[in-house]
Residue, then its C-alpha position, 0 to 999 in steps of 0.5 A: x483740273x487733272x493734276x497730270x495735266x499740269x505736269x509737263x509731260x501732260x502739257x495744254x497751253x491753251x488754259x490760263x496760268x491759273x490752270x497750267x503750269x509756266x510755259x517755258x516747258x513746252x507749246x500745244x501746236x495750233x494744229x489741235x482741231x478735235x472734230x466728231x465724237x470721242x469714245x466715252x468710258x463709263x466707270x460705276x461708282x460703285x467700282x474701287x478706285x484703289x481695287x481698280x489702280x492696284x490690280x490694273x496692268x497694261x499688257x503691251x509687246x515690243x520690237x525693233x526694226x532694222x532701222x531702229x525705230x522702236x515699236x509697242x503695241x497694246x491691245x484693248x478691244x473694249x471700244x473700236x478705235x486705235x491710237x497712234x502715237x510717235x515720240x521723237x527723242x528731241x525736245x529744247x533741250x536738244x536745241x543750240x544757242x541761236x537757234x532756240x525754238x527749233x523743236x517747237x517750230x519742228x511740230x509746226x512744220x510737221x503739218x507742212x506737207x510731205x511726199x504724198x500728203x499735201x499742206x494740212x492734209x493730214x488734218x483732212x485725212x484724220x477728221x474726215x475719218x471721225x478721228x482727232x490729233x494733236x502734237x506737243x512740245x516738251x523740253x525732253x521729247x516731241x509727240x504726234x498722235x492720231x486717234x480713230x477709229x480702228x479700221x483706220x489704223x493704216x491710213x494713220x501709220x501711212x500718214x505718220x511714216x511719210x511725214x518721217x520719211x520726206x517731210x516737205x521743207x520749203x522756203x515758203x513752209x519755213x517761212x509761213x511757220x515760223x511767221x505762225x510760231x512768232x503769233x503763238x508767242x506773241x498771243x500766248x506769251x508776251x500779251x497774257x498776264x503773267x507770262x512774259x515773267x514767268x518764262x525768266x523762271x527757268x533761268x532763274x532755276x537752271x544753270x545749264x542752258x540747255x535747261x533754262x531756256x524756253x521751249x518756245x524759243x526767241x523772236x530773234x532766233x525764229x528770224x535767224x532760222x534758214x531752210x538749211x538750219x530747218x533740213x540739218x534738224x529734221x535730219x538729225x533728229x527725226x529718224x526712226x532710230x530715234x523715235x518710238x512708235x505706240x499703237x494701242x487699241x483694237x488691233x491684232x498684234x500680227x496684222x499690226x506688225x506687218x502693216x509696222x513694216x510695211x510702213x516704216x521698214x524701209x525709212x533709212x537709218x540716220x547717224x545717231x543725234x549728239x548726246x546732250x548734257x542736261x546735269x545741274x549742280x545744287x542750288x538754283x542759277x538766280x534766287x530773287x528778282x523783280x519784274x514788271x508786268x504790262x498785262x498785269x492788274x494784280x501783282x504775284x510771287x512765284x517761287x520754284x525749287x530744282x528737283x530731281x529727274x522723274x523716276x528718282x525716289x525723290x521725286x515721288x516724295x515732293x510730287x505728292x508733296x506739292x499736291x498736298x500745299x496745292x491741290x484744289x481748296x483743301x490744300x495747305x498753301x490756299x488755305x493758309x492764304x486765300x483762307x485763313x490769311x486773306x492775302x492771295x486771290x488765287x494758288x497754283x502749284x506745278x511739277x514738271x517731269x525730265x530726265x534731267x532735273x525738273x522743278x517744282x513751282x508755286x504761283x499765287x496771285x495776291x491782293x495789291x495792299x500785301x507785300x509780296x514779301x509777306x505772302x513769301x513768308x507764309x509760304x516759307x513758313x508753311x513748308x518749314x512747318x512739313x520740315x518740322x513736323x512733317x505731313x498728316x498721315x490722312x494728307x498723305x493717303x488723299x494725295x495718293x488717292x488724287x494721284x489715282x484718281x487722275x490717271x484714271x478718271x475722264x475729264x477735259x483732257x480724258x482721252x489724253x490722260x486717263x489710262x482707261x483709254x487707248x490714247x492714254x495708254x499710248x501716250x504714258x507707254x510712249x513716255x515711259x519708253x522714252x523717259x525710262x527705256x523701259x514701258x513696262x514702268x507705266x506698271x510700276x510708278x503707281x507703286x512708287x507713290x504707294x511706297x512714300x512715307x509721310x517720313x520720305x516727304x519730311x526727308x524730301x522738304x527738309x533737301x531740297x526746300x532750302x534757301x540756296x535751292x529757292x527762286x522766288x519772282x515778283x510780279x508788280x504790275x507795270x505802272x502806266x507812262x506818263x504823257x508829258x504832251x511834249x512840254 
C-alpha cells in the first residue's frame, strides 16, 4: 500500500479497513469512473532513489487574479497530458452543527450541472477525451481534478470555471444527491465491519466539534439539508477567492495564463468565508469505550493519540514513528502480534495531515480467544519500550527510505501520489498551498523527514504517547438476538 495514501490528504475510501484509514476524515465521491489509458513512468533500477528524492525540485510560478482565486503553474513537457486541480478552502471542519455532511454532499453536487454543462456532462467531456477525474473530501479542504491530454487543457479549465461560477442547485439535484450520499453511508459505512465504530474514533480523540465530527456527515442532518442550506454554502464557500487553481504538465506558462484569465478572470469575488477555530487542549475528549459491531465476526482495538498540525517538527517524528510499528511485516507492532505473540490477524496503522491537530491510529484485528486488554498492553508496552530505548538507527533510515520511496514510485494510486507525475505534482502543490500558504514547501518537507533524529522520535513518544492523550475502542462483535417465538 502507498503510505501516503493512507494519509488523509491521500484519501480512497473504496479499500477495506485494512488498507485505509477510519473514514471519518474524508469520502472519495462515487464520481470516480477512470476510462482510457494513464500515462505510464518508467524509472530504471538502477537510478538512486535517494540521488533522485534529494536533487528533485519542482519548479512552479504564481499569480493571483482580481478576484482572488490563487494560480500555480508547473511545467513538465516529459509526457503530453496536463492536470488541472482546484482546491477549495472548505472541508468538515467548516461545517455547523446540523448541518454535518454539507462539505461532502457539496462534491456530489459539484456533478450536478452547471449554466452550460448539463447533469454528468462533465464525466462525458473528460472520458471522451481520453482523460480521467476524481473529487475528495478532507476535513481541511475539497479538490476536483481533471487529467488529460494536454491539447485539452482549455476544455478542462472551461468545465471547472463554470461549475465555480453558476452551479446548478435544484430541488431535484439536492434531492437526488443527498438520496446518493445517504447509499455511499450506508453501503460504505453502516453495513462494513468495523466502520460504524470506527467513525466514534474522532469523538473520542477530539473535543472541538469541528474536529470530531465525521465528514461523512448524519442521516439526520442529510435529511434536514434545504435548497437555501445547499445556495448559502455554495456561496459562501466556493469562490475564487477562496480556491487554488493548479495546472501542471505540458503547457506554455503565457498561453496558460491568458486562457487562466479567460476562464476564471470574470467569476465575482465572494465575501471572505468565517474563520474556523480547529484548536485543542492536551489530552483526548474520551479514553476508553466499548462497541459493538453487527458486521463484525472477529473482535478489534484501535487506539489513537492527538498529534500536532502537519508542518510542526513534531510531526515528522511520529509520522515516521508510526511507519516504524506499522508499516508492512517488518514493522514492530505486526511483529510483535501476528508474530512473535500470535494474538492479532491483521495491523493497520494511519496519520492523518490538518492544519490543526491530527492523530495517529493503530487498528488491529485479533483472534477471538484474546482479550482485547491484552493485545492493548502489547501495544503499550511496545511504544514504552521506543520511549525507553528509542528506535534503531537502521529503523529510522528504512522509514525515510519508505517515505521516499512512496512519493516517487507508481503504484495503485500512482498518478494520485507519485510526484513523477503531473497529476501528483498538482495535487501536493495544491495541498502545500492550502495547508501551508506556501507551494514551494513541497521542496522542503522531504527535508523535514531527513532532519528527524532517532532522539526527536523518543522525545516525540515520550509527549504525546501517554495515557491522558491514549483512546483506546473495543470492537466486540455483536451477539446474534435471540428469537423467543413470541412465547
Amino acid at each position: 500500500m502507498d503510505r501516503r495514501a493512507a494519509r488523509a490528504s491521500r484519501p480512497s475510501l473504496s479499500c477495506s479497513p485494512f488498507e485505509n484509514r477510519f473514514p471519518a476524515k474524508y469520502t472519495n465521491a462515487t464520481v470516480k469512473r477512470f476510462v482510457g489509458t494513464t500515462v505510464l513512468i518508467v524509472v530504471t533500477a538502477l537510478v538512486s532513489l535517494a540521488a533522485v528524492s534529494q536533487s528533485l525540485t519542482i519548479s512552479f510560478t504564481q499569480f493571483k487574479l482580481d478576484n482572488g482565486l490563487r494560480v500555480i503553474l508547473s511545467v513538465d513537457h516529459s509526457a503530453p497530458v496536463v492536470a488541472v486541480a482546484v482546491y477549495y478552502d472548505v472541508g468538515s471542519r467548516n461545517e455547523t452543527k446540523g448541518r454535518s455532511g454539507f462539505a461532502h454532499l457539496f462534491e456530489h453536487m459539484m456533478f450536478q450541472g452547471s449554466r452550460n454543462i448539463k447533469k454528468a456532462e462533465h464525466f462525458k467531456f473528460v472520458e471522451s477525451n481520453g482523460g480521467v477525474m476524481n473529487a475528495t473530501t478532507h476535513a481541511d479542504y475539497t479538490n476536483y481534478y481533471d487529467f488529460l491530454p494536454s491539447n485539452q487543457l482549455a476544455l478542462a479549465l472551461w468545465l471547472e470555471s463554470d461549475r465555480m461560477r453558476s452551479l446548478r442547485i435544484t430541488p431535484a439535484n439536492l434531492k437526488n444527491q443527498r438520496e446518493a450520499v445517504k447509499e455511499e453511508k450506508r453501503l460504505s459505512y453502516d453495513n462494513q465491519a468495523y466502520w460504524p465504530a470506527l467513525l466514534k474514533m474522532d469523538e473520542m480523540v477530539f473535543r472541538n466539534w469541528a474536529n470530531a465530527h465525521p465528514t461523512i456527515g448524519s442521516m439526520e442532518d442529510l435529511d434536514a439539508a434545504t435548497v437555501a442550506d445547499v445556495s448559502k454554502f455554495f456561496a459562501t464557500y466556493y469562490a475564487p477567492n477562496n480556491a487554488v487553481l493548479v495546472i501542471s504538465g505540458d503547457i506554455d506558462p503565457s498561453e496558460t495564463e491568458a486562457l487562466v484569465r479567460r476562464y476564471f478572470g470574470s467569476i465575482p469575488r465572494h465575501d471572505a468565508p468565517p474563520k474556523v477555530d480547529v484548536s485543542e487542549t492536551f489530552g483526548v475528549a474520551r479514553r476508553s469505550a466499548v462497541m459493538d459491531d453487527a458486521q463484525a465476526k472477529t473482535p478489534a482495538i484501535a487506539m489513537a493519540w492527538k498529534i500536532p498540525a502537519r508542518s510542526s517538527r513534531d510531526f515528522y517524528a511520529i509520522d515516521l514513528l508510526e511507519s516504524i510499528l506499522c508499516d508492512g511485516a517488518s514493522g514492530r507492532l505486526y511483529q510483535r502480534l501476528v508474530k512473535d505473540k500470535a494474538v492479532s490477524l491483521e495491523v493497520q496503522g494511519s496519520m492523518e495531515e490538518r492544519r490543526g491537530p491530527g492523530q495517529m491510529s493503530v487498528l488491529t484485528i485479533h483472534k477471538p480467544e484474546v482479550k482485547s486488554e491484552d493485545v492493548q498492553s502489547i501495544i503499550e508496552a511496545e511504544i514504552e519500550r521506543i520511549k525507553n530505548e528509542g528506535v534503531g538507527a537502521d529503523e529510522l533510515a528504512k522509514a525515510k527510505n519508505q517515505y521516499r520511496l512512496s512519493r516517487f514510485s507508481t503504484g495503485s494510486e500512482g498518478e494520485y501520489s507519485s510526484l513523477q507525475t503531473s497529476l501528483g505534482r498538482a495535487m501536493a502543490l495544491g495541498e502545500s498551498a492550502m495547508f501551508d500558504g506556501d507551494p514551494s514547501f513541497i521542496n522542503t518537507e522531504m527535508e523535514r523527514y531527513e532532519s528527524v533524529t532517532v532522539e526527536n522520535i523518543r522525545d516525540a513518544a515520550r509527549k504525546y504517547f501517554v495515557a491522558d492523550n491514549t483512546a483506546v475502542l473495543f470492537i466486540r462483535p455483536a451477539r446474534p438476538k435471540t428469537d423467543t417465538g413470541g412465547r
